[in-house]
C-alpha positions in Angstrom: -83.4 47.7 -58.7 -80.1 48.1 -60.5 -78.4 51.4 -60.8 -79.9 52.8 -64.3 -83.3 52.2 -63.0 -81.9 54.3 -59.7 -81.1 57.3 -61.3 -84.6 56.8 -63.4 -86.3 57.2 -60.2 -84.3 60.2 -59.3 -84.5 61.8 -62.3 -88.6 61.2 -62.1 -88.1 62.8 -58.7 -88.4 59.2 -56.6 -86.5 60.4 -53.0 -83.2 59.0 -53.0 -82.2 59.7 -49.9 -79.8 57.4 -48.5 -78.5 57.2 -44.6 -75.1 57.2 -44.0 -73.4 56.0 -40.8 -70.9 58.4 -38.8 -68.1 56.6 -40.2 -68.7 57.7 -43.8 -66.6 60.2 -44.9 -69.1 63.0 -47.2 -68.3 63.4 -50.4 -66.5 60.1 -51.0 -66.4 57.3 -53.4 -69.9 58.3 -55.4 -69.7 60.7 -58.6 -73.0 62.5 -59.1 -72.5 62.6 -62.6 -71.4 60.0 -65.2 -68.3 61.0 -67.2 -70.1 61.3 -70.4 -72.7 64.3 -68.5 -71.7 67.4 -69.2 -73.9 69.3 -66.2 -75.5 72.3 -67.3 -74.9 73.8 -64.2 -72.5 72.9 -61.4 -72.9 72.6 -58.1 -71.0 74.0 -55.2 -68.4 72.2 -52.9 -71.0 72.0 -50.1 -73.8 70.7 -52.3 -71.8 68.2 -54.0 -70.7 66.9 -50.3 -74.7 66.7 -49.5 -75.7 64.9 -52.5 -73.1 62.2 -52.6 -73.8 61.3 -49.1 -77.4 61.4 -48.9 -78.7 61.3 -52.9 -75.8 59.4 -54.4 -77.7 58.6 -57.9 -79.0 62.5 -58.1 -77.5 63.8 -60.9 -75.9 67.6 -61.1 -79.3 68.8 -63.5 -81.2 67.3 -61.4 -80.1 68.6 -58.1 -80.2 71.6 -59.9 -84.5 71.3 -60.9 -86.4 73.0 -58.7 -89.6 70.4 -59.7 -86.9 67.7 -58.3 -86.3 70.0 -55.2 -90.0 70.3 -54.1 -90.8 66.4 -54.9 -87.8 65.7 -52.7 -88.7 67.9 -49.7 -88.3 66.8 -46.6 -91.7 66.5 -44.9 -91.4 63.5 -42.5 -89.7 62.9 -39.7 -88.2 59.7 -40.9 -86.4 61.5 -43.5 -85.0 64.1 -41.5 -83.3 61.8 -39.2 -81.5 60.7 -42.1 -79.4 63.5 -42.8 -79.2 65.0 -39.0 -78.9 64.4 -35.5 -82.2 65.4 -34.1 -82.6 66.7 -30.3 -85.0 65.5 -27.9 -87.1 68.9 -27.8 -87.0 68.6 -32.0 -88.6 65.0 -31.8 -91.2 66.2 -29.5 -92.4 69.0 -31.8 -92.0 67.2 -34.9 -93.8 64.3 -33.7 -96.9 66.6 -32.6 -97.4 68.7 -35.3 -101.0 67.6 -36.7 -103.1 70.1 -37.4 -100.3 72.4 -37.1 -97.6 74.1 -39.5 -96.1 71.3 -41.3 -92.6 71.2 -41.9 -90.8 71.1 -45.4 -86.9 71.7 -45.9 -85.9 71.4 -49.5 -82.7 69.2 -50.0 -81.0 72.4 -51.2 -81.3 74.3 -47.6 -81.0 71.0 -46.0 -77.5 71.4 -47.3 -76.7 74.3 -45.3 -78.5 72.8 -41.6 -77.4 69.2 -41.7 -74.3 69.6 -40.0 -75.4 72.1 -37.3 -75.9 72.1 -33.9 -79.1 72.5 -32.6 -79.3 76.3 -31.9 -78.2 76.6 -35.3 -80.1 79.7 -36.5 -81.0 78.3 -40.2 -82.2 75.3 -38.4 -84.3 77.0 -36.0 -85.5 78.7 -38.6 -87.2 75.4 -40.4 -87.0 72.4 -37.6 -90.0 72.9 -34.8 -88.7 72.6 -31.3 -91.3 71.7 -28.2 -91.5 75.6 -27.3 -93.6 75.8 -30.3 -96.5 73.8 -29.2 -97.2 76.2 -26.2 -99.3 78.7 -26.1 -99.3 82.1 -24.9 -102.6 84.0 -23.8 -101.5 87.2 -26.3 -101.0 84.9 -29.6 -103.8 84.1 -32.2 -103.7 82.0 -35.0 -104.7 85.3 -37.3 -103.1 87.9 -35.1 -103.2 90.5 -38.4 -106.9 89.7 -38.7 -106.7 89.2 -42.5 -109.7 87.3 -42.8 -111.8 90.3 -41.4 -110.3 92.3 -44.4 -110.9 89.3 -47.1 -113.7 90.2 -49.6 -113.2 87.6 -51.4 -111.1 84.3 -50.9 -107.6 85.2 -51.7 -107.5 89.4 -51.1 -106.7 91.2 -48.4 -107.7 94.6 -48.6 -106.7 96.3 -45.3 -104.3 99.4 -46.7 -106.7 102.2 -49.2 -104.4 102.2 -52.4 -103.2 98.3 -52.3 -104.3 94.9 -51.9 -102.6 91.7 -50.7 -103.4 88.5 -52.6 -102.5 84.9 -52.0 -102.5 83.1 -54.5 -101.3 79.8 -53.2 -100.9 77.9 -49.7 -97.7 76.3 -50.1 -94.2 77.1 -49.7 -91.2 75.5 -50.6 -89.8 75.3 -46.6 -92.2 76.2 -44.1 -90.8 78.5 -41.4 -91.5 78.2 -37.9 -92.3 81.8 -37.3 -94.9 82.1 -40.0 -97.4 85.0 -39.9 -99.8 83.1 -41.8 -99.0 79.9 -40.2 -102.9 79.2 -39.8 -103.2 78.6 -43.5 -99.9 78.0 -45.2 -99.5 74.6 -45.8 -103.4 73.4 -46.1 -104.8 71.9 -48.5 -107.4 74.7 -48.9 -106.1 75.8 -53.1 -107.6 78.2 -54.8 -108.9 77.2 -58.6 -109.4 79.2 -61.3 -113.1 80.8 -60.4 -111.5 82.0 -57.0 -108.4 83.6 -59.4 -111.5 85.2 -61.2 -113.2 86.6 -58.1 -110.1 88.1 -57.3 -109.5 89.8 -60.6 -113.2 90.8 -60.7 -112.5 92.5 -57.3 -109.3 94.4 -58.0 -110.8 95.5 -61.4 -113.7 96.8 -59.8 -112.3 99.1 -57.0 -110.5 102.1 -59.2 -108.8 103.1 -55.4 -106.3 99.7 -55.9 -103.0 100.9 -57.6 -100.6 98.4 -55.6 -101.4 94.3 -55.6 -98.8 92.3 -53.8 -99.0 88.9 -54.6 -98.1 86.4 -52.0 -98.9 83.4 -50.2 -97.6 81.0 -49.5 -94.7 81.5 -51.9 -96.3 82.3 -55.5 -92.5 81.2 -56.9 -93.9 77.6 -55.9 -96.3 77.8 -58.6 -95.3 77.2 -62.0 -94.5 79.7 -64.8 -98.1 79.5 -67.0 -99.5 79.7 -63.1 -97.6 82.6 -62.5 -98.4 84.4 -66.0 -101.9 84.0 -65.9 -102.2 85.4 -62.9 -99.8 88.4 -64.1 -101.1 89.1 -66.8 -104.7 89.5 -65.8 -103.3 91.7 -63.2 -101.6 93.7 -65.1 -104.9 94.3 -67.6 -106.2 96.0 -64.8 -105.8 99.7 -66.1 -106.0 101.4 -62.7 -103.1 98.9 -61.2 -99.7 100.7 -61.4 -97.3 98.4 -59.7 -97.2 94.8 -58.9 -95.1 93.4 -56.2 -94.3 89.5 -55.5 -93.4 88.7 -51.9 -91.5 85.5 -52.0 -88.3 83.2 -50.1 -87.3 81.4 -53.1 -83.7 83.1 -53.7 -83.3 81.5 -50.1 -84.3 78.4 -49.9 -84.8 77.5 -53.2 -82.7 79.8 -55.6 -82.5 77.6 -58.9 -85.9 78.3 -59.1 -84.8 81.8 -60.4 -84.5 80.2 -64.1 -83.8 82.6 -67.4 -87.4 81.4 -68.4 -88.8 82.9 -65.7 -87.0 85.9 -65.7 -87.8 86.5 -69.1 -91.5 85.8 -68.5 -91.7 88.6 -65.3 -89.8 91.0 -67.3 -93.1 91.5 -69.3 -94.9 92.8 -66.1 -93.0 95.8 -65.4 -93.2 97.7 -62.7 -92.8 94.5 -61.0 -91.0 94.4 -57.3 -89.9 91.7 -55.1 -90.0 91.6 -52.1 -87.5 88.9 -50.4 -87.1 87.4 -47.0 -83.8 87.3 -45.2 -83.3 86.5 -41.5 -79.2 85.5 -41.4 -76.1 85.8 -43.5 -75.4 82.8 -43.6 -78.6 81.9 -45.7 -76.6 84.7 -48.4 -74.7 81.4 -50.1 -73.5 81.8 -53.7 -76.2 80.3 -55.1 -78.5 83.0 -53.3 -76.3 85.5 -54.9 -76.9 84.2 -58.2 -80.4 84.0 -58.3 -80.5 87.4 -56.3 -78.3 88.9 -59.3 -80.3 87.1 -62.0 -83.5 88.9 -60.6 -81.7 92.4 -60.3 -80.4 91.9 -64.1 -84.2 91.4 -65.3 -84.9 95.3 -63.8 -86.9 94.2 -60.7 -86.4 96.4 -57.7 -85.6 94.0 -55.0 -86.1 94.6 -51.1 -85.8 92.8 -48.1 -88.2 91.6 -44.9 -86.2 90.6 -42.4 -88.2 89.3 -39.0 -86.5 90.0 -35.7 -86.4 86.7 -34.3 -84.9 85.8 -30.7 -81.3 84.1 -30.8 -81.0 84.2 -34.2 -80.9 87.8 -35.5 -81.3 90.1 -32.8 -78.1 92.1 -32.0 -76.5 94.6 -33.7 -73.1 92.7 -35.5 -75.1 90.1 -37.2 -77.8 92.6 -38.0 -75.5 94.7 -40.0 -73.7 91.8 -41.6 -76.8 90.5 -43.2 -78.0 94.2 -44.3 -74.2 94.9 -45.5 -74.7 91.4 -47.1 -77.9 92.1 -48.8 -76.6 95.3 -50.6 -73.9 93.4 -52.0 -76.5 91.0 -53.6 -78.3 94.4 -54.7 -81.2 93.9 -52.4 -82.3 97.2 -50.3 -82.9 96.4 -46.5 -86.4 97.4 -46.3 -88.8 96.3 -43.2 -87.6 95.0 -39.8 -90.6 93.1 -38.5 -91.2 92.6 -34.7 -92.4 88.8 -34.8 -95.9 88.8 -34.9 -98.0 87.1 -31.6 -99.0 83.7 -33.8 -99.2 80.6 -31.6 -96.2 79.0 -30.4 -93.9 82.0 -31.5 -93.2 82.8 -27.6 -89.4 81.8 -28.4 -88.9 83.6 -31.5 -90.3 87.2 -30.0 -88.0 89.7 -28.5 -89.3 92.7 -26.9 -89.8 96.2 -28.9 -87.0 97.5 -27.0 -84.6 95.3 -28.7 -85.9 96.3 -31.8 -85.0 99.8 -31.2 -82.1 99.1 -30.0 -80.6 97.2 -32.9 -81.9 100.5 -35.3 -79.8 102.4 -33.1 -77.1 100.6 -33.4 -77.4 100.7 -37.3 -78.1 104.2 -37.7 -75.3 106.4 -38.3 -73.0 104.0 -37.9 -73.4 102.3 -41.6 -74.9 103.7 -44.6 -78.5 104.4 -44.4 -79.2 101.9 -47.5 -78.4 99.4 -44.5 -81.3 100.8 -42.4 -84.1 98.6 -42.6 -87.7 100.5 -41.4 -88.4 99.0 -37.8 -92.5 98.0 -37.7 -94.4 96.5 -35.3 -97.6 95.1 -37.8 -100.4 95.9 -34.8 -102.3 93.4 -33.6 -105.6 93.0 -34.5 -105.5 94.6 -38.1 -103.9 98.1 -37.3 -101.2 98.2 -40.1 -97.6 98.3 -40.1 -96.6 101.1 -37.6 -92.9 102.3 -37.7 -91.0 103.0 -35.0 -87.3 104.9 -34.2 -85.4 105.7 -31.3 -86.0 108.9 -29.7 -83.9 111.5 -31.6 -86.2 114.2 -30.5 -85.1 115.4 -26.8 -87.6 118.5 -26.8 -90.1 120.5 -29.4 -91.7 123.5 -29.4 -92.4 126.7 -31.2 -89.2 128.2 -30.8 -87.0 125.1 -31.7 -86.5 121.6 -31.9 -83.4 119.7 -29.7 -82.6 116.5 -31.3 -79.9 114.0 -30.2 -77.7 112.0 -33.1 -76.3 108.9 -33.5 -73.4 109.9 -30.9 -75.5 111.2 -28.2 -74.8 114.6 -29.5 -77.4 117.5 -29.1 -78.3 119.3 -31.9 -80.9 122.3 -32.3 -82.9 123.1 -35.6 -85.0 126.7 -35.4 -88.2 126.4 -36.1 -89.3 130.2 -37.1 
């Protein structure tokens, strides 16, 4: 195949990747663009490095696709072994994942893991290690119990005034900590009747003012998808805000595309809901699609799973929510990691939870304050928890303590 018909394939979104050997320098020798392109959108130093040493006939629009990022996601372990040095514990897991959470690392987040070590916390946070194929006698595969509170295939009605509906399987990366790691990735897709049921549901309970759509990632699904759904949503008369819980500004922000934004902007009051777990996942392109999203109108918050090794002490905590506001997304839940199987290594206990609030409080802005939750087990709802600022109550007076250690009294007659 000569090179024209090459950069066909890539353009087509034929994998390119290429192996390299440890002597190659990154970045050298191969252009990713002719001198006649004129890119519609450049790439940044760290991309450009990726590409030309592991998709050397990708050009800059294409890298730049997100259709080209999903049909190049990295799904095999073959492929993977390509760009990284894997560890023996990372073979192990990879190689015994059937019937299990799949993996899938677009070639844009691969970018930021392939040169990492293996405690790396943005590759823990998408390559399986052997700890996740053990399993603890607390975990369940549906630990929320959302199919008890599923109707119909795709809602979950658990909360009086709101309902949760998935509207696809898939995600652009998969990670490893997944609350619904039982059904993400399956080939179980819902068609147009099951979209139907789920309209016919939400239309016909008046109680429903609040539908967050999720998944899966719905920003995987294309934008006539994505409107359809929307709109028939948002003919519901009784439904007063939509939300959209999605990943995409992190691992695949050129997915945030003016098209799109235009299209959502004719859904308002529309909300997003992101998912950050590190800073270093806040890249420039992150910013850009975060910014993008903000510009459009939509209120954007943040999820942010405490996860073991990777996020949970107090500097890193506040650097990411410090990090967030500067994109112009609010911190909004901190999520103790839910008891799925094989998530025994992400989990720290509640009191580290608590601990890291503490931390935050008072000593940064409250905007910076996520909500600390523990969603119960076994269906009970998001229940939030604080430190104890209350030292004694009764009818006389309440003693609280602040964020020095400070007693302070409040009457309370």
């Amino acid at each position: 195949m000569n090179a024209n018909n090459n950069e066909v394939s890539a353009l087509r979104g034929e994998s390119r990747l290429v192996g390299c050997s440890s002597d190659d320098e990154p970045g050298a020798k191969t252009m990713i663009f002719s001198q006649n392109e004129i890119p519609t959108q450049l790439v940044s130093n760290r991309s450009s490095e990726f590409i030309n040493r592991y998709f050397p006939l990708t050009t800059t629009d294409s890298w730049n696709d997100w259709k080209w990022q999903l049909r190049n996601a990295i799904t095999s372990i073959d492929e993977l072994k390509k760009i990284m040095k894997l560890s023996e514990k990372e073979i192990m897991a990879i190689n015994n994942l059937k019937g299990r959470l799949p993996m899938r690392i677009t070639p844009y987040f691969a970018s930021l893991i392939y040169q990492t070590g293996y405690s790396h916390p943005l590759r823990r946070n998408v390559i399986p290690v052997v700890e996740e194929l053990l399993q603890h006698s607390n975990e369940q595969s549906d630990p929320l119990h959302e199919k008890s509170f599923s109707p119909v295939k795709g809602i979950v009605h658990r909360y009086p005034d709101r309902v949760l509906f998935t509207v696809t399987q898939v995600c652009s990366n998969y990670c490893r900590y997944c609350t619904r790691s039982h059904s993400v990735g399956k080939l179980d897709k819902l068609g147009r009747q099951d979209y139907e049921k789920a309209f016919a549901y939400i239309a016909s309970h008046t109680e429903v003012r609040d539908v967050l759509i999720s998944g899966g990632d719905p920003l995987t699904l294309n934008d006539d998808t994505l409107e359809y759904i929307l709109s028939n949503i948002r003919a519901i008369k009784h439904v007063e805000i939509i939300r959209i819980g999605t990943r995409i500004p992190v691992v695949l922000p050129m997915r945030i595309t003016d098209n799109l934004v235009s299209m959502l902007r004719k859904y308002h009051p529309l909300f997003i809901s992101l998912h950050f777990s590190h800073p270093a996942e806040i890249t420039d392109e992150c910013a850009k699609a975060c910014n993008k999203l903000a510009d459009g109108g939509f209120p954007l918050g943040s999820q942010t799973v405490l996860l073991k090794g990777i996020n949970d002490n107090v500097p890193v905590m506040k650097e990411l929510m410090h990090k967030l506001l500067m994109i112009r997304v609010r911190p909004y839940y901190l999520y103790q990691c839910d008891l799925i199987p094989g998530s025994g290594h992400f989990r720290t206990t509640v009191k580290k939870g608590l601990e890291i609030i503490k931390g935050l409080r008072g000593f940064t802005s409250g905007y910076a304050v996520p909500t600390f939750v523990v969603d119960a087990p076994g269906g009970g709802g998001k229940i939030p928890l604080l430190p104890n600022y209350v030292v004694e109550h009764n009818s006389e007076k309440i003693v609280l303590r602040n964020y020095k250690g400070v007693l302070c009294e409040y009457p309370e007659k």
